[in-house]
N, C-alpha and C positions, 0 to 999 in steps of 0.2 A: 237775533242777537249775534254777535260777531264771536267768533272762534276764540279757543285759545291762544292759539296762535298769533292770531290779532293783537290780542291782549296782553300777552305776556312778550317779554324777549327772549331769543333762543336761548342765551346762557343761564335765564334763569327758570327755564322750562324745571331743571330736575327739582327746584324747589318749591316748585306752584304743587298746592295742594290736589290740583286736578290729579297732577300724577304718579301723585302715591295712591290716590281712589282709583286709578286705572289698574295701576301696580297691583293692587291687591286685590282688585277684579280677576285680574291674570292669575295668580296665584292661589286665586281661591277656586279659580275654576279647573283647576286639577284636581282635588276631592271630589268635589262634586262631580264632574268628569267620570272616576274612578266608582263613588258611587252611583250613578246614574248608568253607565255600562254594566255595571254587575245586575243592576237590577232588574233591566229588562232582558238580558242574556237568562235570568237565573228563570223572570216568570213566566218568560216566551219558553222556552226551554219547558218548565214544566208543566206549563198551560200546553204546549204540542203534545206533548208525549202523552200526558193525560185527557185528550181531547175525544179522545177510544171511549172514555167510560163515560163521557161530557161533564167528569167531574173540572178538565179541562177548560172549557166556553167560561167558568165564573172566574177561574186567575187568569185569565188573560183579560178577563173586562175588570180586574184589580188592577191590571197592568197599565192599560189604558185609563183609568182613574188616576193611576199613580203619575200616568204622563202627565195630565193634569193637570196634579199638584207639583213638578217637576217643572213646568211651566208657571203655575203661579208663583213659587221658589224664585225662578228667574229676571221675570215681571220686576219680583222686589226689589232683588239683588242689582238689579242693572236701573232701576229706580233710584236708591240708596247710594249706588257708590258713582254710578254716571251721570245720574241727573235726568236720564232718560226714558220718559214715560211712553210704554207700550198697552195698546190698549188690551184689555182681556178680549178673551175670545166668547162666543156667544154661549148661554147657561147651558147645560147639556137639558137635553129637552125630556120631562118627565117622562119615563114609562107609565106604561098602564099597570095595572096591579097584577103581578102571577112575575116570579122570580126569568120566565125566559122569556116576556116580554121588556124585562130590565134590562137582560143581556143582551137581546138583540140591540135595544137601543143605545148601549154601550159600545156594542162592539161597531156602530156606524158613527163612531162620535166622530169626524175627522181632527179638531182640536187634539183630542185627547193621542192621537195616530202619531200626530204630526211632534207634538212631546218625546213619545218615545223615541221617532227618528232623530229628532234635535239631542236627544243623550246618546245615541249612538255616534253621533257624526261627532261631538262635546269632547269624548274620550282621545279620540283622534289628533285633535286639533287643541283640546286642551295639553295633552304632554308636550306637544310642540314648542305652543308658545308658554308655558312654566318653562322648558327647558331652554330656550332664548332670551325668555326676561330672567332669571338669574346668572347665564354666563352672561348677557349686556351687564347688569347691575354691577354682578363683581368684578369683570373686569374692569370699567369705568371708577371703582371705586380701588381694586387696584393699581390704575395707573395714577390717581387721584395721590392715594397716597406711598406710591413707590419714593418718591424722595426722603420718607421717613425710615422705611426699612430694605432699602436698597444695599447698605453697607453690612448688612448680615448675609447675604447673599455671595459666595464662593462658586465663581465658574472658571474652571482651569488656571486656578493659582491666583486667578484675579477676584476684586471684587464690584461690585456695580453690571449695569446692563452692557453685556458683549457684544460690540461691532466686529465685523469683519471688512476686511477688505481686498480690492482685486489684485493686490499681490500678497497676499497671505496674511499678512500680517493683524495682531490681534488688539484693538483699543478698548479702554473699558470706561463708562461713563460712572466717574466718581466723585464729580462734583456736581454742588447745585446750580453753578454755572452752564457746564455739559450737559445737566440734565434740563435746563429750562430751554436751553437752544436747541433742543432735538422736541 
């Protein structure tokens, strides 16, 4: 199937629906982000320390469940808002009966490993791009509508957006003429 880009034309990219479900992809993957790091910092963290008493070995194979589900979360998410279907990963394969036959089996899930690492890496790179797609957003939305609230703006006696130039001198863009030509 051909791109959106194909499909749509650049100027009206910010109105296709794709890109407010990317938008909000982005933006939502900074909670989740935020929660997904805490979670395995809190249960690696406590599943380590407590590993002495082997009360340990069972929150860390919570942990690795919790990747998971942290994965299947994902799967949805990126299903739902991109359209893009990932396939699951293989069922975790039954343990035998006796609670450290569970564990072992848990603790070899690679699926469930690889979850965990996808929310460490998530946190990282989710505050990036939140912090990118709102200064792009507002900004674009503020130059959008700077011809509306441009004359409330006082810089150095003037008012409108301040040019300078190479011999000093100060012009201010305060019309909608001025401001459509720049």
């Amino acid at each position: 199937s051909p791109s959106m880009a194909q499909r749509v034309p650049f100027a009206l990219m910010p109105f296709h629906p794709r890109t407010w479900r990317e938008t909000l992809y982005v933006l939502l993957s900074f909670p989740i982000g935020v929660a997904g790091f805490v979670f395995v910092v809190t249960m690696l963290s406590v599943g380590g320390g407590l590993i002495i008493t082997l009360i340990g070995l069972p929150i860390i194979g919570l942990a690795i469940l919790g990747g998971r589900a942290f994965g299947a979360l994902e799967r949805a998410r990126v299903a739902g808002l991109l359209g893009e279907r990932i396939p699951p990963p293989r069922p975790l394969r039954p343990a035998e009966p006796g609670i450290w036959k569970w564990i072992k089996s848990v603790l070899a899930d690679g699926p469930g490993w690889r979850g965990l690492a996808y929310l460490m890496l998530l946190f990282p790179w989710a505050v990036f791009t939140f912090a990118m797609t709102v200064g792009f957003w507002s900004y674009a939305l503020g130059g959008l509508s700077y011809p509306i609230w441009y004359r409330w703006i006082e810089i150095d006696g003037g008012t409108g957006a301040q040019l300078g130039s190479w011999d000093g001198t100060t012009h201010y863009l305060d019309t909608g003429w001025e401001l459509a030509a720049v």
